[in-house]
C-alpha positions as CSV (number, residue, x, y, z in Angstrom):
1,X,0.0,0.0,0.0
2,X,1.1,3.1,-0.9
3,X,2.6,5.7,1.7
4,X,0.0,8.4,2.7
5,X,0.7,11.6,1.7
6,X,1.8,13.9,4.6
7,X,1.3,17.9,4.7
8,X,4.5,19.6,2.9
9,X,5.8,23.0,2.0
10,X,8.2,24.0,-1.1
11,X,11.6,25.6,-0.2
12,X,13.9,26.2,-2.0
13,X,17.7,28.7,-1.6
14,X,17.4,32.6,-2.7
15,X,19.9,32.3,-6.3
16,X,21.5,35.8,-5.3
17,X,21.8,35.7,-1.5
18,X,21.6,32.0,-0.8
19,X,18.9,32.2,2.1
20,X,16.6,29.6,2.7
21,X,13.0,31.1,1.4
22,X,9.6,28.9,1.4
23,X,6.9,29.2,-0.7
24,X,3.9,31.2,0.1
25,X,0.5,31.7,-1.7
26,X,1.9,34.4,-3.6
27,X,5.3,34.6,-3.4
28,X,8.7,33.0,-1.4
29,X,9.2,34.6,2.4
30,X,12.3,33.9,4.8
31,X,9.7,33.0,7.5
32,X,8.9,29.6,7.6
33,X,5.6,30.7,9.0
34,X,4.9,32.3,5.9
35,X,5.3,29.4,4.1
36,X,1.7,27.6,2.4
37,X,0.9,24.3,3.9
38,X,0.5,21.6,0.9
39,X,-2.0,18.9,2.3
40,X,-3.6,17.5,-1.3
41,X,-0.3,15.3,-3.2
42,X,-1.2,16.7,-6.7
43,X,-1.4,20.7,-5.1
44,X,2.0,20.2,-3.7
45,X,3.3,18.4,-7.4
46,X,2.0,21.6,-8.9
47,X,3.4,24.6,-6.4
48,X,6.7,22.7,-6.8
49,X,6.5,22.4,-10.0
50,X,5.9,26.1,-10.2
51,X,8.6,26.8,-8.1
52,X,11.0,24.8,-10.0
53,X,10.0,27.4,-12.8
54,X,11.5,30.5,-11.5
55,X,15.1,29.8,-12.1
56,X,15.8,33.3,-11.8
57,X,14.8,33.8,-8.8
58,X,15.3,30.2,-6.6
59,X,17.7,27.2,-7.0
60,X,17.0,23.7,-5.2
61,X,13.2,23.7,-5.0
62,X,11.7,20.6,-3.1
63,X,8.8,19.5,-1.2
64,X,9.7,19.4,3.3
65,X,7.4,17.0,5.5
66,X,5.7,19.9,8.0
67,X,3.3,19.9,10.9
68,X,1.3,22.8,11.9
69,X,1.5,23.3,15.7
70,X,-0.5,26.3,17.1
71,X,-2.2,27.2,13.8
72,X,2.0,27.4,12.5
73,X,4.3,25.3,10.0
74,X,6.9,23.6,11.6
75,X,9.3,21.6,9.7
76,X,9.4,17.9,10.9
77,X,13.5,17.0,9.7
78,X,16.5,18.2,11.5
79,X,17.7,19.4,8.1
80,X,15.4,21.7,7.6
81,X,16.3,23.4,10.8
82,X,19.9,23.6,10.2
83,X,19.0,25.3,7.0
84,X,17.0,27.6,8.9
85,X,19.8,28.6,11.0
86,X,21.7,29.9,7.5
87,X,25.5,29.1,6.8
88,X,27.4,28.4,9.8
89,X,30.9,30.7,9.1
90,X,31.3,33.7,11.1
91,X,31.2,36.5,8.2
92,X,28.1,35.4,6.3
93,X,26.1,33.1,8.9
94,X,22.8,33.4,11.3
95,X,24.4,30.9,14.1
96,X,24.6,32.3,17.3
97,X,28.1,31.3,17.9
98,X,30.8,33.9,17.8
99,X,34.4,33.8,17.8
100,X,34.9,34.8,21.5
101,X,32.4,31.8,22.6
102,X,34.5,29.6,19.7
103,X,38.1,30.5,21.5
C-alpha cells in the first residue's frame, strides 16, 4: 500500500543571496511561517512544479514534510532546521556562535 501523503511546504535557496526562502501563496518569504501548507499530493506536485520554474529567482526547490502546531508550520526533519539557522561561518552566517564563545 502506498505511503500516505503527509502535509508539505516548497523551499527552495534565494539564487543571489543564498537564504533559505519557502513558498507562500503568492510569493517566497524567509519565514517559515509564511510558508503555504500543501496537504492534497497533486497541489503540492504543482506549487513545486511552479517553483521549480523561476530559475531566476530560486535554485534547489523541493517539497519538506511539515506539521502545523498552534495554527504554524513547523518543519518535521532536522535538516530543515539547520537550514533555517543559515551558513554556519562567522562572516556570512545566522548561528549564534561567535568567535569569543568559539576561542
Amino acid at each position: 500500500m502506498p505511503k500516505a501523503f503527509t502535509p508539505k511546504i516548497v523551499t527552495a535557496n534565494d539564487l543571489l543571496k543564498g537564504d533559505v526562502i519557502y513558498q507562500t501563496v503568492d510569493g517566497w518569504s524567509r519565514d517559515l511561517h509564511d510558508a503555504e501548507v500543501l496537504t492534497d499530493e497533486a497541489h503540492a506536485d504543482l506549487r513545486l512544479i511552479e517553483g521549480s520554474q523561476q530559475s531566476g529567482q530560486v535554485v534547489g526547490v523541493y517539497l519538506a514534510d511539515t506539521v502545523v502546531e498552534d495554527g504554524q508550520p513547523t518543519t518535521t526533519h532536522f535538516r530543515e532546521a539547520f537550514r533555517a539557522k543559515g551558513p554556519s561561518n562567522y562572516v556570512d552566517g545566522k548561528q549564534e556562535t561567535t568567535k569569543q564563545e568559539v576561542a
